[in-house]
N, C-alpha and C positions, 0 to 999 in steps of 0.2 A: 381139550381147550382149557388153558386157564382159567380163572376167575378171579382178575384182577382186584382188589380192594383199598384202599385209602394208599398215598405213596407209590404205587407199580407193585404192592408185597399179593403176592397170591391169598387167598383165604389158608390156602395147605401152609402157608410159609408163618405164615399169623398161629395157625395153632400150633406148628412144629415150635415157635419164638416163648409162644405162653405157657407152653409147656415144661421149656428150659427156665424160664422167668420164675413159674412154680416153683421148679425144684430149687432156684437158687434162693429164695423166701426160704423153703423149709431149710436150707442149709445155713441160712441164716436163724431161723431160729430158734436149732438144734444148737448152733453155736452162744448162742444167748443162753439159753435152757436145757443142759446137756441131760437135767435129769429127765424130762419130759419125752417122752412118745406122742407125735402125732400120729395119730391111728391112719387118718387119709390121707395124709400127703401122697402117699407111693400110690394109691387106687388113683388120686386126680392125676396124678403126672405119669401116669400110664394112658391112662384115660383120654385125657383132652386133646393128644392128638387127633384120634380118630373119629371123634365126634363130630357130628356135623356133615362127615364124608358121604356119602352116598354110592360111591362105587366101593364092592364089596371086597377086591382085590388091595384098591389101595387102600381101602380101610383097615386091612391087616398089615401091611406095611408099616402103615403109623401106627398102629398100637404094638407094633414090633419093637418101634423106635421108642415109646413109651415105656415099653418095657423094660429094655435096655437101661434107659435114660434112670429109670427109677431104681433099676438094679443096680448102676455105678454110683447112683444118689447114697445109696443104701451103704455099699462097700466102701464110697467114703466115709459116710457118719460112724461106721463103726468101727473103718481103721482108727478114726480119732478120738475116738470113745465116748464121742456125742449121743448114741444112741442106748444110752442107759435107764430109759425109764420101764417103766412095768407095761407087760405085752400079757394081749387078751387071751391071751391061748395058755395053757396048763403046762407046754413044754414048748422047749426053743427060742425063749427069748423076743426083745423087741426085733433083732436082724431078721429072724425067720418072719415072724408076724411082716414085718415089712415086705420083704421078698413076695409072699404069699399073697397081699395086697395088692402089690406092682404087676403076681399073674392075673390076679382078679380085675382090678383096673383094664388090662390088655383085653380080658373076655369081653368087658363089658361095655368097652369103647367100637366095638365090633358089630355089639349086636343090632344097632338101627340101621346098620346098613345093609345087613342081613336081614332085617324084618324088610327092605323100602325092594331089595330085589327078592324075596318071594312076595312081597305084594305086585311087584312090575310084571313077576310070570306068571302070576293068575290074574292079571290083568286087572287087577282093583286098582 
């Protein structure tokens, strides 16, 4: 069953929207400040799909989508050479640090719904 929220848009339709809306802010602001690295853009727009979800199935789904989403985020900014700024890691640049982000974002968009179904089958 659905779950209808403001307009007829599903809550899932709402974060799959916020999600794309993130990434288009970070691509806008890669494009303003091509030197700069945002370090979390790709964790949140991986992320905020799946948050909120509670089924653990579709919870991977969306942080699929997430993933995804932050991945072509990613391989746009740096076909365009927006993503030139300094990356926290020692090797591989700001792309990989992103990538690596957008997997991390996906794990971690997952995990409350994974904690909410081992807490249903032990029954707390």
């Amino acid at each position: 069953m659905q779950d209808r929220v403001g307009w007829g848009v599903t809550a899932t339709a709402r974060r799959l929207i916020g999600a794309a809306l993130f990434a288009g802010v970070w691509i806008l602001a890669a494009g303003i400040r091509p030197g700069s690295t945002f370090h979390l853009a790709p964790l949140i727009v991986a992320a905020w799909p799946a948050l909120g979800e509670q089924d653990l199935h579709r919870a991977i789904s969306m942080s699929f989508f997430g993933a995804v989403l932050a991945s072509a985020t990613t391989a746009l900014l740096f076909s365009l050479g927006w993503l030139d700024g300094p990356s926290l890691l020692p090797w591989g640049g700001a792309g990989l640090e992103s990538l690596l982000a957008g997997a991390a974002g996906a794990l971690i968009g997952v995990i409350p719904a994974a904690l909410a179904q081992l807490r249903a089958r032990q029954g707390t």
